[in-house]
ROPAKOL-920693 format. One record per residue (C-alpha): residue number from 1; residue in three letters; x negated, y negated, z negated. Coordinates in Angstrom, 2 decimals. Layout:
<pts>
PT num residu      px      py      pz
PT NUM    ALA       X       Y       Z
...
</pts>
This chain:
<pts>
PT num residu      px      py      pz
PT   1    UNK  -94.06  -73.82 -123.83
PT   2    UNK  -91.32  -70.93 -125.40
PT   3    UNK  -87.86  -71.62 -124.25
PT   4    UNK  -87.11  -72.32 -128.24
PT   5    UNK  -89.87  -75.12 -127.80
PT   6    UNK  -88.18  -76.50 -125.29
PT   7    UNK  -84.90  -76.62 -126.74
PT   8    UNK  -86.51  -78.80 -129.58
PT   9    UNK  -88.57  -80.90 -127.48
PT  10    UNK  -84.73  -81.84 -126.14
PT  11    UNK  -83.08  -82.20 -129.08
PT  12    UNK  -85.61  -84.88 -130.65
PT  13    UNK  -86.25  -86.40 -126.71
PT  14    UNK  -83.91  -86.56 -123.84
PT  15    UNK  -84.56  -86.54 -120.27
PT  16    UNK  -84.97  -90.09 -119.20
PT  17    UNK  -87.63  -90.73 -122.59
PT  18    UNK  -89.42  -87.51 -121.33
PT  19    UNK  -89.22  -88.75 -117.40
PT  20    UNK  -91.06  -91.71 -118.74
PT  21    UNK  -93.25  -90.29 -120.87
PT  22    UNK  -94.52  -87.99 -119.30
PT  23    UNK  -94.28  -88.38 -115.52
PT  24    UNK  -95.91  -90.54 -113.48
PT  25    UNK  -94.02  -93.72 -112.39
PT  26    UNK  -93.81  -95.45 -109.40
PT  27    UNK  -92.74  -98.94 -110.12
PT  28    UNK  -92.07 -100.73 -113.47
PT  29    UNK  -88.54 -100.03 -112.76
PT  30    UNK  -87.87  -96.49 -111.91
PT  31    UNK  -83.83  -95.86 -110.91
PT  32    UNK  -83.49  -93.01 -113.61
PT  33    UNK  -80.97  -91.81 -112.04
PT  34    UNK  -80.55  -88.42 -113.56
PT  35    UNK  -79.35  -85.67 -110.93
PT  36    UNK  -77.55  -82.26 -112.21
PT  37    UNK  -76.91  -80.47 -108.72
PT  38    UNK  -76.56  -81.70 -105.32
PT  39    UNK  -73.76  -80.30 -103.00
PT  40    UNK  -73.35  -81.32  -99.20
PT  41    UNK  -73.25  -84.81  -99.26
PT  42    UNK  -72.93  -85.23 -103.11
PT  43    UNK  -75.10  -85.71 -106.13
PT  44    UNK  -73.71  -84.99 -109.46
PT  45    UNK  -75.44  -87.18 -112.70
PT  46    UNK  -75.62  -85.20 -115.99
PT  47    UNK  -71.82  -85.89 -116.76
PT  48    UNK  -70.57  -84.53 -113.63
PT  49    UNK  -69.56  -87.67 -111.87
PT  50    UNK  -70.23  -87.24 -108.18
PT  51    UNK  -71.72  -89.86 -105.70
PT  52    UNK  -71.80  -90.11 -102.09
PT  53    UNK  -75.46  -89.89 -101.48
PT  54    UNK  -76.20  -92.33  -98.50
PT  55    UNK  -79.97  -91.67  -98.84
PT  56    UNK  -80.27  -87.87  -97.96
PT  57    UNK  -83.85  -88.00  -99.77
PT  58    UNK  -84.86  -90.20  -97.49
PT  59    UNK  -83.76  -88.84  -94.32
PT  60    UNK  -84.75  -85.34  -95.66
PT  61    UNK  -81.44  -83.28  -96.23
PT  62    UNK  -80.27  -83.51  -92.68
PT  63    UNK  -77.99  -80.32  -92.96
PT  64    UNK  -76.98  -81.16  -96.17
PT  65    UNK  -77.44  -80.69  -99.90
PT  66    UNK  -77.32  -76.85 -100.65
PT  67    UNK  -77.03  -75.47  -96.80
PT  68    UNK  -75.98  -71.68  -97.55
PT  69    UNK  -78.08  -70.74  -94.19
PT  70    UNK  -81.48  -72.47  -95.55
PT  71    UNK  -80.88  -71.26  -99.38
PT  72    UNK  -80.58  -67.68  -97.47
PT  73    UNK  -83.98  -67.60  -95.80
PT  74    UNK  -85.69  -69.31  -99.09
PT  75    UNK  -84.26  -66.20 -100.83
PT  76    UNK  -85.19  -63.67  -98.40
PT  77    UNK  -88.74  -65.35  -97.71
PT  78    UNK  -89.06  -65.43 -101.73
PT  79    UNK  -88.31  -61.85 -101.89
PT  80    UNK  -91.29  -61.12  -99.33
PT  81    UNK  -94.31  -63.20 -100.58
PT  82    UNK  -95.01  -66.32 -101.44
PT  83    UNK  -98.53  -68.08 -100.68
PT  84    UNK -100.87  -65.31  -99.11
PT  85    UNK -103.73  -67.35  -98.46
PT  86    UNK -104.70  -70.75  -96.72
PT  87    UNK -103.27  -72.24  -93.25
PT  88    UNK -104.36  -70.63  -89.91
PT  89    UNK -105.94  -67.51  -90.98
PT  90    UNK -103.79  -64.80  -91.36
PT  91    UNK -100.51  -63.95  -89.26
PT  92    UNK  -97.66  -64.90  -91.44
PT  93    UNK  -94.16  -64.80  -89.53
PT  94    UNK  -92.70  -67.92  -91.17
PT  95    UNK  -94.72  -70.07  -89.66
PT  96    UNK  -95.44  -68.19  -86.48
PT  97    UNK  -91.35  -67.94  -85.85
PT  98    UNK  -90.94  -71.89  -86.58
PT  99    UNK  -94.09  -73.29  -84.48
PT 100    UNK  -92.50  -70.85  -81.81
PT 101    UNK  -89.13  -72.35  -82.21
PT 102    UNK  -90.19  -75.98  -82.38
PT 103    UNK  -92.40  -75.87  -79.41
PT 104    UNK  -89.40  -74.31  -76.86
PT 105    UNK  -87.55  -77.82  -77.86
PT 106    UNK  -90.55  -79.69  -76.77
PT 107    UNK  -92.66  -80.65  -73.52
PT 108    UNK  -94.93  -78.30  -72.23
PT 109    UNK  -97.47  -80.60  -73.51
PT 110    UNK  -96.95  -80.36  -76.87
PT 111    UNK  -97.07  -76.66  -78.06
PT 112    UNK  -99.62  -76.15  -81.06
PT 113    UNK  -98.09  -76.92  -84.12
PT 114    UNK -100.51  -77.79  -87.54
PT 115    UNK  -98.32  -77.52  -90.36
PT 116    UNK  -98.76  -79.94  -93.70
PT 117    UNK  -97.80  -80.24  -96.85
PT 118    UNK  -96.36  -83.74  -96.08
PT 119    UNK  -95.71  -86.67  -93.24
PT 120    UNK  -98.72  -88.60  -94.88
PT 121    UNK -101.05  -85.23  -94.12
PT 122    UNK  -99.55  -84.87  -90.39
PT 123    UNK -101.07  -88.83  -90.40
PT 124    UNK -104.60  -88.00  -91.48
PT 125    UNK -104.78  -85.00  -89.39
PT 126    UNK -103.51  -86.87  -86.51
PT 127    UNK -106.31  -89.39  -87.07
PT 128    UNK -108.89  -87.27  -87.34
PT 129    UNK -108.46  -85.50  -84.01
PT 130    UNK -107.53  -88.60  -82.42
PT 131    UNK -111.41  -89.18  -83.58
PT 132    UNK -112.46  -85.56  -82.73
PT 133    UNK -110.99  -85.78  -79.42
PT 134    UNK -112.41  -89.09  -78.22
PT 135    UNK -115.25  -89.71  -80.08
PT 136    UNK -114.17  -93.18  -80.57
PT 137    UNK -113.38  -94.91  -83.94
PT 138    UNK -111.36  -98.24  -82.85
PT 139    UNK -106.93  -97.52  -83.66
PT 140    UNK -104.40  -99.72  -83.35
PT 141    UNK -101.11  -99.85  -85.63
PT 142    UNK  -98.38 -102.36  -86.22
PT 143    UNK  -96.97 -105.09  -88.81
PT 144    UNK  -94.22 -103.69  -90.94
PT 145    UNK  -95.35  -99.98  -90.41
PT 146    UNK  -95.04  -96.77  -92.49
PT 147    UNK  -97.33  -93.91  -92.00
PT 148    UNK  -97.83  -92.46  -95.09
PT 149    UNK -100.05  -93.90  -98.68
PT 150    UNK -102.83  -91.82  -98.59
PT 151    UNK -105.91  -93.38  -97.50
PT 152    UNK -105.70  -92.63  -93.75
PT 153    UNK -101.73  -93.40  -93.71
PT 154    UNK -102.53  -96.63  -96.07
PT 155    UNK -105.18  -97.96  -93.23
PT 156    UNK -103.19  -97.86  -90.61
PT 157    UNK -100.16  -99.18  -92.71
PT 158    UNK  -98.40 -102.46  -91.55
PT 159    UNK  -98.31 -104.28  -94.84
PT 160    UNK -101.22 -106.52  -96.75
PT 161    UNK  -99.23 -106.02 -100.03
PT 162    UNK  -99.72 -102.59  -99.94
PT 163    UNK -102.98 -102.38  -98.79
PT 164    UNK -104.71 -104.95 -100.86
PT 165    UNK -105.27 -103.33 -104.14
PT 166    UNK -106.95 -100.27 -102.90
PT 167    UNK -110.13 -101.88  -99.90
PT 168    UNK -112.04 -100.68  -98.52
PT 169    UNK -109.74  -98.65  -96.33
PT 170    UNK -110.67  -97.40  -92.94
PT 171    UNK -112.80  -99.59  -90.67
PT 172    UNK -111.52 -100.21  -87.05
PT 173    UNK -108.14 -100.42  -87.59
PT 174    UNK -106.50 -103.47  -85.37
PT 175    UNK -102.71 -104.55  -86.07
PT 176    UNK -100.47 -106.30  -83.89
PT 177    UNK  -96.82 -106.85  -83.86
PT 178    UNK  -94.09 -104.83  -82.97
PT 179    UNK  -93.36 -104.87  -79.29
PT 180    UNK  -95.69 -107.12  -78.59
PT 181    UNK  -97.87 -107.77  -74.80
PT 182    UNK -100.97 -108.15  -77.17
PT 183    UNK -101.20 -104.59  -78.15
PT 184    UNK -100.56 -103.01  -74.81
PT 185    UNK -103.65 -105.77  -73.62
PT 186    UNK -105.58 -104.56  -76.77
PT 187    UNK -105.90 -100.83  -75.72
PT 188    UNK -109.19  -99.90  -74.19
PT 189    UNK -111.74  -97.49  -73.57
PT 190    UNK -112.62  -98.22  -77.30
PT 191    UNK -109.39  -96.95  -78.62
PT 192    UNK -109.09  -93.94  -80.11
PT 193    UNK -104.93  -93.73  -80.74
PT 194    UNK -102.47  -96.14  -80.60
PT 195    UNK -100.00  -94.96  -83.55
PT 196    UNK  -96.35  -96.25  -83.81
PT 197    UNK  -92.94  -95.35  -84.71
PT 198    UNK  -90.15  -95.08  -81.85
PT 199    UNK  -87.96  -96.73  -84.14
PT 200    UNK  -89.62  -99.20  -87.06
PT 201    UNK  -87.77  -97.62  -89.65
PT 202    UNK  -88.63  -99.16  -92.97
PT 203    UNK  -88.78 -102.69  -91.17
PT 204    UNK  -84.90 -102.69  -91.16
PT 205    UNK  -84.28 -100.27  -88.73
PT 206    UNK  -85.77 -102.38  -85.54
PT 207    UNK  -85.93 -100.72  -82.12
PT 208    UNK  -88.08 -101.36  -79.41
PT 209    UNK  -88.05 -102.27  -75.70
PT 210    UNK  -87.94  -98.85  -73.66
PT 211    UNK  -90.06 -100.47  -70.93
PT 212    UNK  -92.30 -101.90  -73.70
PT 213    UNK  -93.12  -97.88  -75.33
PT 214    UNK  -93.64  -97.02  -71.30
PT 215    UNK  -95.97  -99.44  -70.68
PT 216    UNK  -98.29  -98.39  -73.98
PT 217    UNK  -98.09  -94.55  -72.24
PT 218    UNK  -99.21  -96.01  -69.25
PT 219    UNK -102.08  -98.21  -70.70
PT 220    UNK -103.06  -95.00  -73.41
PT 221    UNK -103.46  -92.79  -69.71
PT 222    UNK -105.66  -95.70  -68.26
PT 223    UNK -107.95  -95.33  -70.83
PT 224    UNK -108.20  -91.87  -72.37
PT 225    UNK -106.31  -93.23  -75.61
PT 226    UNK -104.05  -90.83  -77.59
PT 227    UNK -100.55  -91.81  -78.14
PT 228    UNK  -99.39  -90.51  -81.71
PT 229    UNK  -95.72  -90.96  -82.26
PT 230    UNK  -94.48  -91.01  -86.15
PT 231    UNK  -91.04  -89.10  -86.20
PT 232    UNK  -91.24  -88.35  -89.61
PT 233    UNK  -87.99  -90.23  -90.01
PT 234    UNK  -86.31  -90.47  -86.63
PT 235    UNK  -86.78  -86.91  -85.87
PT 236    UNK  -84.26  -83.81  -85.80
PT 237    UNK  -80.52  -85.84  -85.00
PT 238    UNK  -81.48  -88.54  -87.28
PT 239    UNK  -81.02  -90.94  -84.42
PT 240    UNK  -78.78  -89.01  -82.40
PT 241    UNK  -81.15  -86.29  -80.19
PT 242    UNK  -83.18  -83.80  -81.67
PT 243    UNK  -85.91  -86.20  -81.45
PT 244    UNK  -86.09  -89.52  -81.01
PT 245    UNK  -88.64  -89.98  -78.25
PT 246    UNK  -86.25  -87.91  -75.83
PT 247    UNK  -84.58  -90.81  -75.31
PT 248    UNK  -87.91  -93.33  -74.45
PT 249    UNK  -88.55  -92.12  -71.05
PT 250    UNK  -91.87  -90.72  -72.95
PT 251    UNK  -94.07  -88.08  -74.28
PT 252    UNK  -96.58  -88.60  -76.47
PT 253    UNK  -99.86  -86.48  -76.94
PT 254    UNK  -99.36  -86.20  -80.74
PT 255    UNK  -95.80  -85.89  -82.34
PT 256    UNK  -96.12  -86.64  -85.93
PT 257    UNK  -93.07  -84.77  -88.50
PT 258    UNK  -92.01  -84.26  -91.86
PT 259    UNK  -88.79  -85.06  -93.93
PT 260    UNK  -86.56  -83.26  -92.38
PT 261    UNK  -88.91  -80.70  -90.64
PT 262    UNK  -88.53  -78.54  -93.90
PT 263    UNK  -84.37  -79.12  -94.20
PT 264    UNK  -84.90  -79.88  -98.06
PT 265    UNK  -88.65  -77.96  -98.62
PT 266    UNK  -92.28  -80.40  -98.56
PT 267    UNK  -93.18  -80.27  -94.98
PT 268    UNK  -95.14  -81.59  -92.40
PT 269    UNK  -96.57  -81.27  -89.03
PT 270    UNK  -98.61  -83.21  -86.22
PT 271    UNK  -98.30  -81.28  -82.99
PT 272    UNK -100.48  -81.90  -79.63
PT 273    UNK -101.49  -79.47  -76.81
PT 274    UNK -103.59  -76.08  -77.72
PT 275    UNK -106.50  -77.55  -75.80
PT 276    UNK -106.48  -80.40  -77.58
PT 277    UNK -105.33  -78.73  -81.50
PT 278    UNK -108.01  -76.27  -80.50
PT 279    UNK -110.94  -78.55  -81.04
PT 280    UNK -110.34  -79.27  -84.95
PT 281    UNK -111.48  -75.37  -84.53
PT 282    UNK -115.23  -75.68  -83.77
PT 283    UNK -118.04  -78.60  -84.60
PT 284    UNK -117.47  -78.40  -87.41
PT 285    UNK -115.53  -75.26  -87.90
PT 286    UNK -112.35  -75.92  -90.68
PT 287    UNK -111.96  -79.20  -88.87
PT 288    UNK -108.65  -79.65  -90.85
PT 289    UNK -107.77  -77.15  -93.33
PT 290    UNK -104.91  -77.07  -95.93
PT 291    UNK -104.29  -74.56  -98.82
PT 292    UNK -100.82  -75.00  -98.94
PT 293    UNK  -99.44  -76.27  -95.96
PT 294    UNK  -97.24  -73.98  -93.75
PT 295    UNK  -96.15  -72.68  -97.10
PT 296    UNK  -94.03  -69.30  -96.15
PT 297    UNK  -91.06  -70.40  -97.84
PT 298    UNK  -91.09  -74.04  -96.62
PT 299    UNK  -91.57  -72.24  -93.02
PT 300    UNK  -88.44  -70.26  -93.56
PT 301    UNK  -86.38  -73.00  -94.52
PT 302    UNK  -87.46  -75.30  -91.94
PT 303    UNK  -86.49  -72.76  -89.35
PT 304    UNK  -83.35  -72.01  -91.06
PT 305    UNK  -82.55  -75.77  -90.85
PT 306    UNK  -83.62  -75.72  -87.13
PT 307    UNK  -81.34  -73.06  -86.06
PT 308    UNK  -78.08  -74.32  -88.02
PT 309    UNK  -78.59  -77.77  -86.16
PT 310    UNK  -79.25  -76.54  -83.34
PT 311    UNK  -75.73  -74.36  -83.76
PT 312    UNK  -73.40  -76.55  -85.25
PT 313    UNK  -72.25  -80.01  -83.81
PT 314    UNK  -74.30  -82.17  -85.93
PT 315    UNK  -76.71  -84.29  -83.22
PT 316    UNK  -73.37  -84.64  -81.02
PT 317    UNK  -71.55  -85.96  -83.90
PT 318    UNK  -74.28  -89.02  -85.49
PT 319    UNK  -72.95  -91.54  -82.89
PT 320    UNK  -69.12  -91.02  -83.50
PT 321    UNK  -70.15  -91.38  -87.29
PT 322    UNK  -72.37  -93.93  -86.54
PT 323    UNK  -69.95  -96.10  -85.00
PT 324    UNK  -67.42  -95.37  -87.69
PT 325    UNK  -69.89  -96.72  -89.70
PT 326    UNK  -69.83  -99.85  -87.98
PT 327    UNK  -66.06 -100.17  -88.27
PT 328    UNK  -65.98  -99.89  -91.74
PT 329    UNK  -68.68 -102.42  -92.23
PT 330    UNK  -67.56 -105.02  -89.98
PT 331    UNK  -65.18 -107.09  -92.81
PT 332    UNK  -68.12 -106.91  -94.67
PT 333    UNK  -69.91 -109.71  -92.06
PT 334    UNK  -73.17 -108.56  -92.52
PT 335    UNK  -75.74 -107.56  -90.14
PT 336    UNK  -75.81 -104.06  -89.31
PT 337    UNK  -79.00 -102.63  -87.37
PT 338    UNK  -78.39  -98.59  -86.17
PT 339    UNK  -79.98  -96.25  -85.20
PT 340    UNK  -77.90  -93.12  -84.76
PT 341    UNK  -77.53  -92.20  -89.19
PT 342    UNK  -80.36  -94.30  -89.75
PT 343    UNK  -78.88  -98.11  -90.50
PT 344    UNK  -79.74 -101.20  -92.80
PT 345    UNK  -77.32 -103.26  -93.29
PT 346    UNK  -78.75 -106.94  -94.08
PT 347    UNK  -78.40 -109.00  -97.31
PT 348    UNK  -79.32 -112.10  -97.27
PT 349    UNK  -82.61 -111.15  -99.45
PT 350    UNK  -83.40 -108.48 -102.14
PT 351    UNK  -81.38 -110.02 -105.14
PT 352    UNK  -78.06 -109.67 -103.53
PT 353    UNK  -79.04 -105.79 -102.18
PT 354    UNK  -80.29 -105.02 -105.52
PT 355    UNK  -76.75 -106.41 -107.15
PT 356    UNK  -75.14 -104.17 -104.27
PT 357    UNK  -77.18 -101.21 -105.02
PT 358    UNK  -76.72 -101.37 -108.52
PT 359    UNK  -72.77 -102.15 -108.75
PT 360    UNK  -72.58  -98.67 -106.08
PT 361    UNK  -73.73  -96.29 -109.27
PT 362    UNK  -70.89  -98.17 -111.25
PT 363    UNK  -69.07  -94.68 -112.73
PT 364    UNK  -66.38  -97.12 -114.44
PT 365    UNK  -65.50  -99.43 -111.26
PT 366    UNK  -65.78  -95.99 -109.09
PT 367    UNK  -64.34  -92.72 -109.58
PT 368    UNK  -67.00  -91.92 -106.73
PT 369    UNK  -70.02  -93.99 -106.60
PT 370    UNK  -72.24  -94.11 -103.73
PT 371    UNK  -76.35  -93.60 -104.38
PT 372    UNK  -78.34  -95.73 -101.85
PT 373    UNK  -81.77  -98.01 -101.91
PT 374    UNK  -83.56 -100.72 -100.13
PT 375    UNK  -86.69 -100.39  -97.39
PT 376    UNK  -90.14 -100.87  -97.92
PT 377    UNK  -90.50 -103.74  -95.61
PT 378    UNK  -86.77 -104.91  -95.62
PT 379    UNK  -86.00 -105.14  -99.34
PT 380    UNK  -82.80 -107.24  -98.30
PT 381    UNK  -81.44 -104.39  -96.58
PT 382    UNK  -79.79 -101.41  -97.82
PT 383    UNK  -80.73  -98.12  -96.91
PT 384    UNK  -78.18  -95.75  -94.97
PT 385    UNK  -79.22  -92.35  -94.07
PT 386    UNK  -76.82  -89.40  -95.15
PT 387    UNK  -76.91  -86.33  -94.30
PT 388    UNK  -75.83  -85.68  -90.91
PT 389    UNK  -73.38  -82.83  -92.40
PT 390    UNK  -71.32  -86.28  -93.74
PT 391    UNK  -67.58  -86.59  -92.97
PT 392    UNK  -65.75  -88.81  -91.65
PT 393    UNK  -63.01  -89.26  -95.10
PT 394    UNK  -67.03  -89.61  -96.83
PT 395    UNK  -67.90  -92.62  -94.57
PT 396    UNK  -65.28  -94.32  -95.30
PT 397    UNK  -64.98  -93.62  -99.09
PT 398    UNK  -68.52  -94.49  -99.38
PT 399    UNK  -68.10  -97.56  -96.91
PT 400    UNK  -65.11  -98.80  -98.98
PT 401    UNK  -67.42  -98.72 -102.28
PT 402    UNK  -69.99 -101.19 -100.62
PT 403    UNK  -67.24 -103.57  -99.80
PT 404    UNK  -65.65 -103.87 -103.05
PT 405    UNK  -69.23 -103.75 -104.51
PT 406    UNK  -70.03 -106.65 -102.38
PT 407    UNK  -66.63 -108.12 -103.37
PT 408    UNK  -67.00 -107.93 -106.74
PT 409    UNK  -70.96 -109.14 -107.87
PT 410    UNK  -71.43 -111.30 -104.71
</pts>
């Protein structure tokens, strides 16, 4: 289409008609929230009115909308090349300075790195070597789990509602709750992985029982099982440490990432030990293989991202702002579950978040509005997980919104 086309196509159509013509929607009820720019904690609609974005793309912009260090490397890498040609066959230096990077921040134990184009991807591939590996086909996952909604990820999901409309899924796959005794029993020489998240994130932000994750090591050594761990979320300061696990008393033998691996770019990555990456290698041969994961630029980024956390006080920051969080929220009554930057704060069900939610984008009631959601399997909580570049005058701006939106349609 010519640039004049364009210009006609907008004049007869705007935006929101063409984002529902012509894109494919998620729900009924899309947000259609229309987004200009996005600058360090802010997004700007298409009049210019700014709002405190408590969402972070989902725990994606950790450093912030528009970090000056990761638009750098995108524009250097750019420059350079682009896609050369598929995952783990030539030497690009992207990816070979970010797996480098990543791995001297984890155990000795986890040092191959398989970049994806997505959290879902690091899921299947995580699956299939967890089959590869053991030879065994039996998993176990939990209630109120999110691993993705591909067909892998959806199978191993912890949600009926979800699952339903597209069986047959995977065969094998055995759920139990959340911290339960049951699913440490339940592991056996049949199991192929346990997977879980180290913090249930789109539950409501529920954490488990240190003792409880120790004990499903334990039982996973006992019986040759691999223990994948889903950080897609939790990882990179979300929850106050680079990653969430260092804080569990464990390690797992797959470390599942994505979100905020790339600092803003699509990104992914399951990561194990060479000995075991190394046998997606051979029988067959291109045991997992990816066109576009790894992606040079994305690689750039996420390493870009890396090192400016990694400098700045970010991580040692989340639980100052975390509890200033708290503060703010406490005339508010409600429950307030935290994790580090990652919090849902509890409605009493999805009507009264929704009113919330809604009354936060109010541009007349708010010369700043605050953009936030609900969670998957907590649809009466709403979502907080900013960008860990937020200040403290943001927090409470943004905090003092909520209130008087809960003050005013509740």
């Amino acid at each position: 289409m010519k640039d004049k086309d364009i210009g006609i196509t907008l004049q007869t159509m705007n935006l929101r008609q063409l984002f529902l013509q012509h894109n494919a929607q998620t729900s009924e009820t899309p947000l259609c929230f229309e987004v200009s720019r996005a600058e360090g904690s802010y997004l700007f609609d298409q009049d210019g009115h700014p709002f405190i974005d408590l969402i972070g793309g989902i725990s994606v912009c950790h450093v912030g909308h528009g970090n000056q260090q990761v638009k750098d490397a995108i524009k250097t890498q750019v420059d350079q090349y682009l896609h050369v040609m598929v995952y783990g066959e030539v030497i690009q230096s992207p990816q070979v300075l970010f797996a480098e990077a990543l791995s001297r921040h984890l155990p000795e134990t986890l040092d191959a790195i398989y970049f994806t184009n997505s959290g879902s991807e690091a899921t299947e591939g995580a699956m299939k070597l967890a089959k590869r590996i053991t030879g065994r086909q039996q998993m176990i996952s939990f209630k109120n789990s999110y691993h993705g909604s591909t067909q892998g990820a959806l199978s191993v999901m912890g949600s009926e509602y979800w699952q339903q409309a597209f069986r047959p899924l995977i065969p094998g796959i055995r759920q139990f709750n959340y911290g339960s005794v049951e699913a440490i029993e339940a592991i056996s020489h049949e199991t192929a992985c346990i997977i879980l998240e180290p913090v249930q994130s789109e539950a409501g932000v529920i954490l488990p029982d240190n003792q409880w994750l120790q004990a499903i090591q334990t039982r996973c050594h006992e019986t040759g099982t691999l223990l994948i761990l889903d950080e897609i979320q939790t990882a990179f300061g979300r929850t106050g440490s680079l990653f969430r696990f260092e804080h569990c008393g464990i390690v797992p033998d797959v470390l599942l990432l994505g979100k905020a691996l790339g600092a803003g770019m699509p990104m992914g990555a399951f990561i194990t030990s060479k000995d075991k990456m190394d046998q997606l290698a051979k029988d067959p041969v291109l045991g997992h293989i990816t066109t576009f994961g790894g992606h040079p630029v994305c690689c750039a980024a996420g390493l870009a991202g890396l090192q400016y956390l990694n400098e700045s006080n970010l991580i040692q920051d989340v639980s100052k702002k975390e509890a200033l969080f708290h503060h703010e929220l406490s005339a508010t009554g409600l429950k307030l579950n935290s994790c580090g930057l990652l919090m849902a704060l509890h409605f009493d069900d999805y009507t009264q978040n929704k009113k919330v939610i809604d009354a936060c984008l109010n541009k007349k009631q708010f010369a700043t509005g605050v953009f936030t959601d609900w969670f998957l399997f907590a649809a009466n909580a709403l979502r907080i997980a900013p960008p860990l570049s937020i200040q403290e005058e943001e927090i409470k701006e943004a905090c003092s919104v909520i209130r008087e939106a809960i003050r005013t349609v509740l």
